[in-house]
C-alpha positions as MATLAB code, in Angstrom:
seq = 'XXXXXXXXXXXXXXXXXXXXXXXXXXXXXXXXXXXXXXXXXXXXXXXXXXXXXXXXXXXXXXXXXXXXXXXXXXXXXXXXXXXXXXXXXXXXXXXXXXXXXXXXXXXXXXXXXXXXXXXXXXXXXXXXXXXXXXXXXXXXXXXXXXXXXXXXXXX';
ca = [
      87.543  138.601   93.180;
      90.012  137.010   90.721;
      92.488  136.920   93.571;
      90.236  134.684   95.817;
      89.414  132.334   93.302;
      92.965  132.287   92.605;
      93.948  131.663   96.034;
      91.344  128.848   96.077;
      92.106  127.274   93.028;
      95.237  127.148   92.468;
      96.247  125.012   95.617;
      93.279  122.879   94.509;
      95.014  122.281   90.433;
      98.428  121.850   92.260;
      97.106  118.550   94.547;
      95.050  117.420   91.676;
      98.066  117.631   89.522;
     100.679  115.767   92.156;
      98.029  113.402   93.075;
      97.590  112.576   89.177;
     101.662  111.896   88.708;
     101.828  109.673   91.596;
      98.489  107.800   90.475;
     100.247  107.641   86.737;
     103.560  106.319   88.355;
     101.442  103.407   90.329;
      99.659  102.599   87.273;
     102.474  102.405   85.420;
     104.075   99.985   88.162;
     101.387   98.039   88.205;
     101.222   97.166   84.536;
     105.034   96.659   84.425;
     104.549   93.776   87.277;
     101.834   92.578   85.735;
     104.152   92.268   82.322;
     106.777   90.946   84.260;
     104.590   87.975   85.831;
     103.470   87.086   82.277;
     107.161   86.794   81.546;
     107.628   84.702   84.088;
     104.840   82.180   83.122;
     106.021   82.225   79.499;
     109.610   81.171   81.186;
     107.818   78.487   83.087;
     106.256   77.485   80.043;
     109.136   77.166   78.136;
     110.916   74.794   80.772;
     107.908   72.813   80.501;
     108.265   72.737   76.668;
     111.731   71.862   77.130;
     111.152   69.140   78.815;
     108.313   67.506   77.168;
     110.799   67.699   74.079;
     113.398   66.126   75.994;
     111.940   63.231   76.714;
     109.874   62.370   73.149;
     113.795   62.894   72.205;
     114.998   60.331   74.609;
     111.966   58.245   74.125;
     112.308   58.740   69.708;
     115.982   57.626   70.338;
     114.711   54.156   72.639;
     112.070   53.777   69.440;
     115.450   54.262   66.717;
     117.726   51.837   69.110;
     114.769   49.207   69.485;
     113.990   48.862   65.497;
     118.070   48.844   64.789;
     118.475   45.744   67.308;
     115.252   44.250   65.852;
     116.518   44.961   62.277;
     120.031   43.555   62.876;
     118.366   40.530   64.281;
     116.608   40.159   61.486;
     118.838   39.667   59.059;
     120.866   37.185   60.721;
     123.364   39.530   62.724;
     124.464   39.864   66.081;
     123.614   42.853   68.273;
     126.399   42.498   70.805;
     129.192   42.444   68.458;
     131.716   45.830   68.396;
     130.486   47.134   64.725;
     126.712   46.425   66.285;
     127.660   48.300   69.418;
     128.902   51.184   68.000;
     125.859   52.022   66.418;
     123.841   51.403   68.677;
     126.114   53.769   70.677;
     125.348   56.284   68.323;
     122.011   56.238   67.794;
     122.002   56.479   72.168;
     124.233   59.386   71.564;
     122.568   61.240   68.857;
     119.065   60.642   71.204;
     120.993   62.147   74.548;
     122.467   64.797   72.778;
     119.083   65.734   71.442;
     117.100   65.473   74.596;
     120.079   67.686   76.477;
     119.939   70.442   73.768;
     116.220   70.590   74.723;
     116.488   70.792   78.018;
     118.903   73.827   77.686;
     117.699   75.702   74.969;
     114.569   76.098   76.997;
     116.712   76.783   80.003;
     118.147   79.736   78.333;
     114.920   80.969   76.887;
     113.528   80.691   80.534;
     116.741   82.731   82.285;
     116.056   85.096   78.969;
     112.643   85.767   79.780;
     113.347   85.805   83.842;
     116.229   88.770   83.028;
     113.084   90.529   81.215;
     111.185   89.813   83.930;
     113.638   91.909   86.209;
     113.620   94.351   84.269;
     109.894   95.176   83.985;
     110.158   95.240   87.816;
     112.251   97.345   87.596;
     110.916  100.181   84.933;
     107.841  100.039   87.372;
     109.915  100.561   90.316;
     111.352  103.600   88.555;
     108.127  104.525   86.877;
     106.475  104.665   90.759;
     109.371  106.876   91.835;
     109.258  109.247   88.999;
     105.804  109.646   89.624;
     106.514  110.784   92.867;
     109.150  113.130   92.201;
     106.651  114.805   89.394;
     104.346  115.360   92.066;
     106.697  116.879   94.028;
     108.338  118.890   91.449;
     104.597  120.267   90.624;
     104.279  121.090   94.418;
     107.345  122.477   94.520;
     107.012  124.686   91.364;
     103.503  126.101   92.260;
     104.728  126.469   96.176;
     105.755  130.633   95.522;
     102.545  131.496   93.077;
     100.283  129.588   95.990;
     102.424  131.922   98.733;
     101.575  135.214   96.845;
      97.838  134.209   96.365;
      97.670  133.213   99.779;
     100.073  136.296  101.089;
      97.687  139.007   98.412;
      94.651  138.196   99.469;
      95.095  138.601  103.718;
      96.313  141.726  103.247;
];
């Protein structure tokens, strides 16, 4: 009796036991691309940042050039002159380099986050295929014990 419940059994635990790896290695890929498209709005997000900042940058720098023309006016002095130039030159050039730093550090926190990205896809790529070669390894492993129970109990 313990033979034929054995014989019917233990095929049954095997497939219930492959069928649970590969549903683990799915559900593991599935929660790795579901990471990785969360990484990808984050990236998205910061390139939006980025470029919000860069432009209150340029736009701070047009507010800092506008009251330093309006302020050298005011006290009598010329804005077109070299020495007037010049500063205004810098403030432009302290403004640009501000808005441009924005613009990449955001960048590279994007292409950061996209490399991340890549490699959830990846770890769930892997995770579905190791799920997959559990299930076969259990298969594979039970195969002989299901051939004897199978092999016993017709004779």
């Amino acid at each position: 009796m313990a033979g034929a419940v054995n014989r019917f059994l233990l095929p049954i635990s095997t497939a219930l036991s492959a069928g649970g790896s590969i549903m683990q290695g799915k559900a593991a890929s599935k929660a790795k691309q579901h990471e990785a498209k969360q990484l990808e709005r984050k990236g998205k997000s910061a390139l939006a940042r980025g470029t919000r900042e860069a432009h209150e940058e340029r736009r701070q720098g047009a507010i800092l050039e506008s009251d330093a023309r309006a302020a050298m006016a005011a006290s009598g002095g010329v804005t077109t002159d070299a020495a007037a130039t010049e500063q205004l030159g810098k403030i432009k050039e302290v403004a640009d380099y501000n808005s441009m730093s924005a613009l990449y550090e955001s960048e590279t926190e994007d292409q950061g986050l996209r490399t991340k990205a890549r490699a959830r896809r990846f770890e769930g790529k892997t995770a579905k295929k190791a799920g997959k070669t559990k299930a076969l390894s259990t298969v594979l492993k039970d195969a002989p014990d299901i051939y004897e129970a199978w092999k016993g109990g017709s004779a």
